[in-house]
C-alpha positions as YAML, in Angstrom:
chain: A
units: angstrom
residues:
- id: 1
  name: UNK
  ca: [88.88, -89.74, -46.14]
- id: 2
  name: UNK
  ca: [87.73, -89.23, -49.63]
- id: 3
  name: UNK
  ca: [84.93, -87.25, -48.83]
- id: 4
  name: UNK
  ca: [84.92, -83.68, -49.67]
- id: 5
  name: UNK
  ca: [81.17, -83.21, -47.61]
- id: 6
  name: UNK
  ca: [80.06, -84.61, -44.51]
- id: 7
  name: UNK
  ca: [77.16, -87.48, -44.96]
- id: 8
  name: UNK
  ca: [75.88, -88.17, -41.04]
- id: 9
  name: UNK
  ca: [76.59, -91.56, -40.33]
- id: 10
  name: UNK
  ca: [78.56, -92.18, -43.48]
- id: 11
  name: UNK
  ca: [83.06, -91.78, -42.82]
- id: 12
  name: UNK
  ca: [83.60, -92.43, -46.57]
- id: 13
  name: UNK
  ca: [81.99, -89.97, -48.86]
- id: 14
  name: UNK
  ca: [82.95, -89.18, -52.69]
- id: 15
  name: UNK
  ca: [81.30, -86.69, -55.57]
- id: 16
  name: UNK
  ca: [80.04, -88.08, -58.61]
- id: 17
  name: UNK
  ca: [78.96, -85.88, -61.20]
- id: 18
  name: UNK
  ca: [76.05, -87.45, -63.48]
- id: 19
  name: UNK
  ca: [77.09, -88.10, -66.67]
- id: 20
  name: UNK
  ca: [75.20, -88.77, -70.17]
- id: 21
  name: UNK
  ca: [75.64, -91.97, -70.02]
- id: 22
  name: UNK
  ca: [73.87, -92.49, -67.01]
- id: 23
  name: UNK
  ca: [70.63, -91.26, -68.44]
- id: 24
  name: UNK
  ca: [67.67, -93.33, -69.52]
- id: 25
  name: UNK
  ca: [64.88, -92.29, -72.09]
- id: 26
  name: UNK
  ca: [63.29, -90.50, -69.43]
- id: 27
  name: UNK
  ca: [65.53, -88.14, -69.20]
- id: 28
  name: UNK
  ca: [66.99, -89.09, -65.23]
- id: 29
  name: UNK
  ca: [69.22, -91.22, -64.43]
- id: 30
  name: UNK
  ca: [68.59, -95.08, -65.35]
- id: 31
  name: UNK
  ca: [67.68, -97.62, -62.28]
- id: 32
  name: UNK
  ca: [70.92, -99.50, -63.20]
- id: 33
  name: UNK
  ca: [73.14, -96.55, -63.00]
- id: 34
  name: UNK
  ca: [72.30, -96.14, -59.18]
- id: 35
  name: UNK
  ca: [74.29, -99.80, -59.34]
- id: 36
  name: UNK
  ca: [77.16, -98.26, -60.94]
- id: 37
  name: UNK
  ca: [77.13, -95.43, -58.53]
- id: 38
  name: UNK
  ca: [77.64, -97.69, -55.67]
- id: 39
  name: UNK
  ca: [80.19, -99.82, -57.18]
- id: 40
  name: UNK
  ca: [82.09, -96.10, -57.81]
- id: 41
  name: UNK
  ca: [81.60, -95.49, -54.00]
- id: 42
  name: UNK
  ca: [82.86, -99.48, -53.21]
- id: 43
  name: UNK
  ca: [85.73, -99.12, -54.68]
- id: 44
  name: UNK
  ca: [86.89, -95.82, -53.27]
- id: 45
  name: UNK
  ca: [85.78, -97.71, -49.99]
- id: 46
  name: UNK
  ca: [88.28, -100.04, -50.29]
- id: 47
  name: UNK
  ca: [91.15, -98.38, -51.36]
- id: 48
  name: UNK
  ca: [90.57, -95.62, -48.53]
- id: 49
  name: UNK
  ca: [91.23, -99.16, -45.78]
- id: 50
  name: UNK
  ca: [93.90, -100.47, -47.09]
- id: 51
  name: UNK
  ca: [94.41, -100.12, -50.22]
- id: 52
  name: UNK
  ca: [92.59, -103.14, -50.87]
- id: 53
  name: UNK
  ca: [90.29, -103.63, -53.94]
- id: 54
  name: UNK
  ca: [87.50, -105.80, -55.23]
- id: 55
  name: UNK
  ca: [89.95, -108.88, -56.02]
- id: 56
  name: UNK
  ca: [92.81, -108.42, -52.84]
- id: 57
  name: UNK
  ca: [91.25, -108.16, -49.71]
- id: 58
  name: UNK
  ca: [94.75, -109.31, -48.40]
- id: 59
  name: UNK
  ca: [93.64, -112.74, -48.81]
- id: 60
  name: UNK
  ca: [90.72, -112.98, -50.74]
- id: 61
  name: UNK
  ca: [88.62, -111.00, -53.28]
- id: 62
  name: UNK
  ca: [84.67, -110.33, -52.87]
- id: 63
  name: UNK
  ca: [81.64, -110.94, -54.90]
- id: 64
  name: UNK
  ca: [78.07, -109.34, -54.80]
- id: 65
  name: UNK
  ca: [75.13, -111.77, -53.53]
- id: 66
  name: UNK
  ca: [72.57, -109.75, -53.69]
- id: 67
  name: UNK
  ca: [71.55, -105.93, -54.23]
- id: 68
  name: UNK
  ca: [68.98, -103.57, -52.93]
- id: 69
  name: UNK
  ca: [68.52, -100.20, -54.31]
- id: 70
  name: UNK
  ca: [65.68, -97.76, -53.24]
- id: 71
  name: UNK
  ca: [65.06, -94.46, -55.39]
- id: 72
  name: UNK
  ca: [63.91, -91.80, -53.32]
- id: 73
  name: UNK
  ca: [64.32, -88.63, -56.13]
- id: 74
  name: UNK
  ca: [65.32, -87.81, -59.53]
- id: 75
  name: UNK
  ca: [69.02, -87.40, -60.27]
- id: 76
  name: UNK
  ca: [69.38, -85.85, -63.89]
- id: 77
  name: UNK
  ca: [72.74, -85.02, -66.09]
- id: 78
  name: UNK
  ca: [75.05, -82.92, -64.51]
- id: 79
  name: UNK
  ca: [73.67, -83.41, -60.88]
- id: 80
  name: UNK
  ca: [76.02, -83.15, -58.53]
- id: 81
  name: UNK
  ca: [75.95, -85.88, -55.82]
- id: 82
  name: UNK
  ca: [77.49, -87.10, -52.85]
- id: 83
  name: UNK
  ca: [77.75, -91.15, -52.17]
- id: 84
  name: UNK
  ca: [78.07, -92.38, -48.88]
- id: 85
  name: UNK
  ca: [79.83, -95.97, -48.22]
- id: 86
  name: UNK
  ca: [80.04, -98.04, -44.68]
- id: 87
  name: UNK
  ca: [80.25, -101.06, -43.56]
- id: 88
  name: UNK
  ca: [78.06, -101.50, -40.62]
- id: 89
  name: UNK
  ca: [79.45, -105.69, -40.12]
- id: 90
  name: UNK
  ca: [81.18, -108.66, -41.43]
- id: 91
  name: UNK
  ca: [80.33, -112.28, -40.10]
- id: 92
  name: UNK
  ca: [82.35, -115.50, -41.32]
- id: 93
  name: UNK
  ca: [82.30, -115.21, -45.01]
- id: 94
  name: UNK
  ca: [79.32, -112.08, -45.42]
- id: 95
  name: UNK
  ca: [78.67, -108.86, -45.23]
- id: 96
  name: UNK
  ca: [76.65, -105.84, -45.71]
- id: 97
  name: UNK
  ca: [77.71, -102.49, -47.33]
- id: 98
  name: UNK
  ca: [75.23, -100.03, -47.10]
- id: 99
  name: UNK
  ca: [75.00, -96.83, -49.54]
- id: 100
  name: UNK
  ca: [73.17, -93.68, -49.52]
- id: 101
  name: UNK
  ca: [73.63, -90.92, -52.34]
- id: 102
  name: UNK
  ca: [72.59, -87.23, -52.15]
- id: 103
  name: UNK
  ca: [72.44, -84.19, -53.89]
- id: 104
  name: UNK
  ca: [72.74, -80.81, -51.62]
- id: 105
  name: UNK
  ca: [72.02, -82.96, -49.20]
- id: 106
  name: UNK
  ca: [68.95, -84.91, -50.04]
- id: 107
  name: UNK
  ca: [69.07, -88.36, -50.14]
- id: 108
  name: UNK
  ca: [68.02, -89.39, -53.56]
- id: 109
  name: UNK
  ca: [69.20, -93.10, -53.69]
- id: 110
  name: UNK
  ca: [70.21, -95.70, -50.82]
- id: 111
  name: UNK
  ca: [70.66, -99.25, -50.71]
- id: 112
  name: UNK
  ca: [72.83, -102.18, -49.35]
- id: 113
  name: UNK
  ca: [74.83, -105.01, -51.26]
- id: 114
  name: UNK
  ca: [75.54, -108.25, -49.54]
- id: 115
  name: UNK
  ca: [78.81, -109.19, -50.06]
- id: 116
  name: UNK
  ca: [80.94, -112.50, -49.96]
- id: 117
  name: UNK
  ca: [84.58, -113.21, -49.56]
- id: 118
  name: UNK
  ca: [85.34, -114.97, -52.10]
- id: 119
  name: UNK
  ca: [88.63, -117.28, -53.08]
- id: 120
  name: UNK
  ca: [89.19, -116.84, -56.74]
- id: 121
  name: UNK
  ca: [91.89, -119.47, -57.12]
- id: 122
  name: UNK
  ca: [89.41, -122.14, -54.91]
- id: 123
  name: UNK
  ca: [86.09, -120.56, -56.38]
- id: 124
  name: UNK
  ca: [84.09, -120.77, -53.34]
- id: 125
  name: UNK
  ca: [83.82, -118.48, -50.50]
- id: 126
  name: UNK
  ca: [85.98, -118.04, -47.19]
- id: 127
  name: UNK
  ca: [86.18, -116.03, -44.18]
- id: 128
  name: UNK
  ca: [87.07, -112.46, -44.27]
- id: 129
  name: UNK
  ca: [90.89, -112.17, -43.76]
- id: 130
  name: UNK
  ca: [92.02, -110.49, -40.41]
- id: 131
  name: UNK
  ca: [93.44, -107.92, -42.05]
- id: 132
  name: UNK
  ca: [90.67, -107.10, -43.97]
- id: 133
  name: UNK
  ca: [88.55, -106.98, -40.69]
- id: 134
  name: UNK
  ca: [90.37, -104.98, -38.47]
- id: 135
  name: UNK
  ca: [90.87, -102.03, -40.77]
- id: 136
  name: UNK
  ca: [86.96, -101.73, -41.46]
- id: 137
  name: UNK
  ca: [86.56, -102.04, -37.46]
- id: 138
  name: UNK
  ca: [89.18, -99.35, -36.82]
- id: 139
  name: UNK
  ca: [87.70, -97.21, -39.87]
- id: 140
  name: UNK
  ca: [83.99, -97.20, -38.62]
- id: 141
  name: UNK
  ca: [84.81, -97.12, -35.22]
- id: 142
  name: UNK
  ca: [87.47, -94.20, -35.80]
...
């Protein structure tokens, strides 16, 4: 995979070096950022299974229903982190992608997303193609 470290639990790993513009006024990195940093790990996610991507799931796209993010340290400019991405299960039209980022290996961020597959041309959501399913079974499972 991407990963260039091992994160237990985690099959997709990438390194994300903290940048200025992730900082807030206090110096760390801004609660928003952590956001960001998952979306970087999403995306390398997805292109890892397939390639698929945030709008071609091989049949649909996906939006973001909700987001939980829970700061357990300070990441500051030039850290150098590790962000873990799985996908522990899809149902129907949802799922959850879970996230945990660390820095020489301790875990300074993790959260989950809730996702939704989504039909752009129809705008409402559908089920997650087969596809789409199969390669994050055989990924995780690998």
């Amino acid at each position: 995979m991407s990963g260039v470290v091992c994160m237990e639990g985690f099959k997709s790993v990438i390194p994300y070096v903290v940048r200025v513009a992730d900082i807030n006024y206090g110096g760390h990195v801004a609660n928003s950022a952590v956001l960001d940093f998952f979306h970087e790990g999403r995306i390398a996610y997805l292109a890892a299974l397939g390639p698929f991507d945030e709008l071609d799931l091989g049949g649909c796209g996906l939006i973001m229903a909700e987001a939980r993010v829970r700061y357990r340290a300070e990441m500051k400019q030039g850290d150098r982190l590790q962000i873990g991405v799985r996908i522990p299960a899809l149902e129907g039209s949802t799922g959850t992608m879970e996230y945990r980022i660390e820095r020489e290996g301790k875990v300074t961020a993790e959260g989950e997303t809730r996702l939704v597959a989504f039909d752009y041309s129809k705008r409402r959501p559908t089920r997650w193609p087969e596809g789409f399913r199969a390669a994050v079974s055989a990924f995780e499972e690998d």
